[in-house]
N, CA and C atoms as an extended XYZ file, in Angstrom:
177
Properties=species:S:1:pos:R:3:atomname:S:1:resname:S:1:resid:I:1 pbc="F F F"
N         0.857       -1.178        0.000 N   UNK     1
C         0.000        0.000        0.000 CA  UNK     1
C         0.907        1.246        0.000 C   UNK     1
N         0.185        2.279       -1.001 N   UNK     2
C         1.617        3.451       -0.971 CA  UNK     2
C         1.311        4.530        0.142 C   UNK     2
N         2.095        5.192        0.584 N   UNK     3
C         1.840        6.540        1.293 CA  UNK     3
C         0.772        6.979        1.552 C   UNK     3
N         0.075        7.782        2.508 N   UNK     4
C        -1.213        8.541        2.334 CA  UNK     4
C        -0.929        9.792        3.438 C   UNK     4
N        -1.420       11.099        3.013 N   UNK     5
C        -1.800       11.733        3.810 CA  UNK     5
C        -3.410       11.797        3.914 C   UNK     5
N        -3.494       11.826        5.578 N   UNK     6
C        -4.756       11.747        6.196 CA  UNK     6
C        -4.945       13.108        6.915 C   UNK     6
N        -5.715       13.407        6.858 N   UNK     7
C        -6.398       14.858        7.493 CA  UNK     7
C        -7.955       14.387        8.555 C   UNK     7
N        -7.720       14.799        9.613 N   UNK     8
C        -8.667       15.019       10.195 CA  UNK     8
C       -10.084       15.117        9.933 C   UNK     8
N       -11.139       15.110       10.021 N   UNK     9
C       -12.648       15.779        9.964 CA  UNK     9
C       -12.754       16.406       10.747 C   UNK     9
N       -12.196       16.357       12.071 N   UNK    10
C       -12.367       16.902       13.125 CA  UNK    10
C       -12.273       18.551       13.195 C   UNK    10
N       -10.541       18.461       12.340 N   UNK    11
C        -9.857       19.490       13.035 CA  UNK    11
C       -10.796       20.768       12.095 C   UNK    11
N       -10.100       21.998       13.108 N   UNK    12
C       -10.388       23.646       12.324 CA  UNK    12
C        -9.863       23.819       11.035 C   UNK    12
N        -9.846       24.118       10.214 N   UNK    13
C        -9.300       24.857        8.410 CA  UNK    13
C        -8.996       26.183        9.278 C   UNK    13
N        -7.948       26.721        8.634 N   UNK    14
C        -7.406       28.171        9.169 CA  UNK    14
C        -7.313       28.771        7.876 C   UNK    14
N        -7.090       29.989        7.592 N   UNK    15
C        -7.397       30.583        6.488 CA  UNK    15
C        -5.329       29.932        5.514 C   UNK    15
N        -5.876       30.007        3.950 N   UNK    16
C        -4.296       29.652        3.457 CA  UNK    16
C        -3.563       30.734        3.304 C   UNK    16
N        -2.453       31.262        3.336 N   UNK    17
C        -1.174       32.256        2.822 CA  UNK    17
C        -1.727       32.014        1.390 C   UNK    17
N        -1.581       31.284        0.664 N   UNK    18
C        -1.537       31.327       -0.595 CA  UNK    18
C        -3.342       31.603       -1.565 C   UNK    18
N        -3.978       31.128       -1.439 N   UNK    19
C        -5.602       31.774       -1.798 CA  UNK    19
C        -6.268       32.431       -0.817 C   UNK    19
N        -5.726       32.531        0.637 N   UNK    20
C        -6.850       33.334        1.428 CA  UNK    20
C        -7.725       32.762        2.144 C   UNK    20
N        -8.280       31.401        1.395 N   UNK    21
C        -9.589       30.699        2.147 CA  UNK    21
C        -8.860       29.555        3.428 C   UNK    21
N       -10.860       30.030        4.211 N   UNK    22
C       -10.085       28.745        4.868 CA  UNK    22
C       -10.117       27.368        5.237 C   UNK    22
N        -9.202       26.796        3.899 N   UNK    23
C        -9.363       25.339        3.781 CA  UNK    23
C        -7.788       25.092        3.871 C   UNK    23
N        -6.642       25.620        4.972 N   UNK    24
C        -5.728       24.441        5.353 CA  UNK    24
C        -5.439       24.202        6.402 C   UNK    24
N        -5.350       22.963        6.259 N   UNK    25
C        -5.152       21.763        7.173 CA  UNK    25
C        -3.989       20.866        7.663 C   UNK    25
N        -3.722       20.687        9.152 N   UNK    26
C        -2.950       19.808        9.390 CA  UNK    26
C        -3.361       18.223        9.006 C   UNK    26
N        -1.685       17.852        8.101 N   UNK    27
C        -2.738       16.402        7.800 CA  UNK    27
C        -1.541       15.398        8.040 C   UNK    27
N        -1.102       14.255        8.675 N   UNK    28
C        -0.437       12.892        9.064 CA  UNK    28
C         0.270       12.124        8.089 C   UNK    28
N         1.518       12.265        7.894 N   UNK    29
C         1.592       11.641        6.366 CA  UNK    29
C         2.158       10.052        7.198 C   UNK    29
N         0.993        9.101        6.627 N   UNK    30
C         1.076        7.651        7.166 CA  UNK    30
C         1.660        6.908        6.343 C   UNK    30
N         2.585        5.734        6.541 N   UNK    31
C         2.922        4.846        5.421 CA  UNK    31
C         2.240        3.477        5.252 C   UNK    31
N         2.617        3.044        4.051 N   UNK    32
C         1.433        2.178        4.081 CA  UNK    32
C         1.668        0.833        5.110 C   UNK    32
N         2.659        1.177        5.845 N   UNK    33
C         1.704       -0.497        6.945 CA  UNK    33
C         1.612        0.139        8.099 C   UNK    33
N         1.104        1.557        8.094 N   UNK    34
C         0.335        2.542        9.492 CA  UNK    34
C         0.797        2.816       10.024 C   UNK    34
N         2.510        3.469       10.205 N   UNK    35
C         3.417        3.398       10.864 CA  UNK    35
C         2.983        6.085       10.500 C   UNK    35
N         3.484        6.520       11.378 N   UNK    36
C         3.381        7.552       11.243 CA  UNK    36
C         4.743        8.129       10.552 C   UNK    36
N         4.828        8.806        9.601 N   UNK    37
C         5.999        9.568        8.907 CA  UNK    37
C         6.380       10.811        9.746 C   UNK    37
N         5.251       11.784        9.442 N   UNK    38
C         5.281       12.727        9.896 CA  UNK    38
C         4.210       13.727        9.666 C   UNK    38
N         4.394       15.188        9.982 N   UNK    39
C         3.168       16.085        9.591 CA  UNK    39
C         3.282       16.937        8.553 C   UNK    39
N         2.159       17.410        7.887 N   UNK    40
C         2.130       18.314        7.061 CA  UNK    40
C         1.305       19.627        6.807 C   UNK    40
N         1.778       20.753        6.565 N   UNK    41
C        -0.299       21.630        5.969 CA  UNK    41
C        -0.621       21.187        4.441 C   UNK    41
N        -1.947       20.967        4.332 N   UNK    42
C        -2.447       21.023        2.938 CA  UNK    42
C        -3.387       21.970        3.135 C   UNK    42
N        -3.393       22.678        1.815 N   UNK    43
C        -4.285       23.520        1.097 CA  UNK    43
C        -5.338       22.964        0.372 C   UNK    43
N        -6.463       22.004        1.029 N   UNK    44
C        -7.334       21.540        0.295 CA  UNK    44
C        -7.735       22.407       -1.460 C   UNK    44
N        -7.758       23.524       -0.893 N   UNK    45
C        -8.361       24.228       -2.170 CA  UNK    45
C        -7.120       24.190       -3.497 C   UNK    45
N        -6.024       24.959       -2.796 N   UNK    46
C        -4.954       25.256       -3.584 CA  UNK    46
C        -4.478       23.422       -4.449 C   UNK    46
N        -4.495       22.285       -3.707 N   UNK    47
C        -3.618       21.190       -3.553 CA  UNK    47
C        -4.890       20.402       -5.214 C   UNK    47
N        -6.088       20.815       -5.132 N   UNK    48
C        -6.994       20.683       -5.979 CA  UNK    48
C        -6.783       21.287       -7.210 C   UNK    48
N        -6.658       23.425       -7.196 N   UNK    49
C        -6.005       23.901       -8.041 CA  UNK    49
C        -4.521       23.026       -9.314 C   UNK    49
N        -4.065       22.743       -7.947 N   UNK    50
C        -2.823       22.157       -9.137 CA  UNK    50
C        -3.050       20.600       -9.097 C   UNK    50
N        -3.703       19.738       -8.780 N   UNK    51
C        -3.797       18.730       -9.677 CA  UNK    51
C        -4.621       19.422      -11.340 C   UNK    51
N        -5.839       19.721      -10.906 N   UNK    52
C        -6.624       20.403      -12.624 CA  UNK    52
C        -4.938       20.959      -13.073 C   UNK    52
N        -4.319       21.784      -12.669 N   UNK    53
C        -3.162       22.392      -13.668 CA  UNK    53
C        -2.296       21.162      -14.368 C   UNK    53
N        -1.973       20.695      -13.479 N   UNK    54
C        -0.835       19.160      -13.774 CA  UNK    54
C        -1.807       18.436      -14.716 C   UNK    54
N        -2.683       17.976      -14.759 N   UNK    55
C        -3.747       17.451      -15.679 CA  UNK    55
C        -4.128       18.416      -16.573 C   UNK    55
N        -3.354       19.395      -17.285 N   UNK    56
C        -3.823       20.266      -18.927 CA  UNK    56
C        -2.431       20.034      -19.309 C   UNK    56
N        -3.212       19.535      -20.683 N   UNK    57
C        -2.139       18.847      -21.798 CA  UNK    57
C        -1.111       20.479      -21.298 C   UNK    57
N         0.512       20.158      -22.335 N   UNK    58
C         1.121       21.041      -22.930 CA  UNK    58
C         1.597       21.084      -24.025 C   UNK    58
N         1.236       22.032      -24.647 N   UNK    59
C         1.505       22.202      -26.342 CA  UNK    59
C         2.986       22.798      -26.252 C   UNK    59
């Protein structure tokens, strides 16, 4: 099983540095046989933004 970061439901969203809103989050980066890596912030909104970017062809 590969890597995952996991985020809370629980926790608060604080506003992002980078779009303003507030969708980031502390999230657990777990490996896959459940062992803890370490922590991270994600930018739900922003982290969405650039997958759609990474996914448009380039000419």
């Amino acid at each position: 099983m590969p890597n995952r970061m996991l985020i809370n439901r629980d926790s608060k969203p604080i506003p992002c540095e980078e779009c303003g809103l507030p969708t980031l989050y502390v999230a657990r980066l777990v490996s896959g046989d459940g062992s803890l890596l370490g922590q991270t912030m994600v930018c739900t909104t922003c982290r969405q933004h650039r997958a759609d970017a990474d996914a448009t062809p380039v000419r």
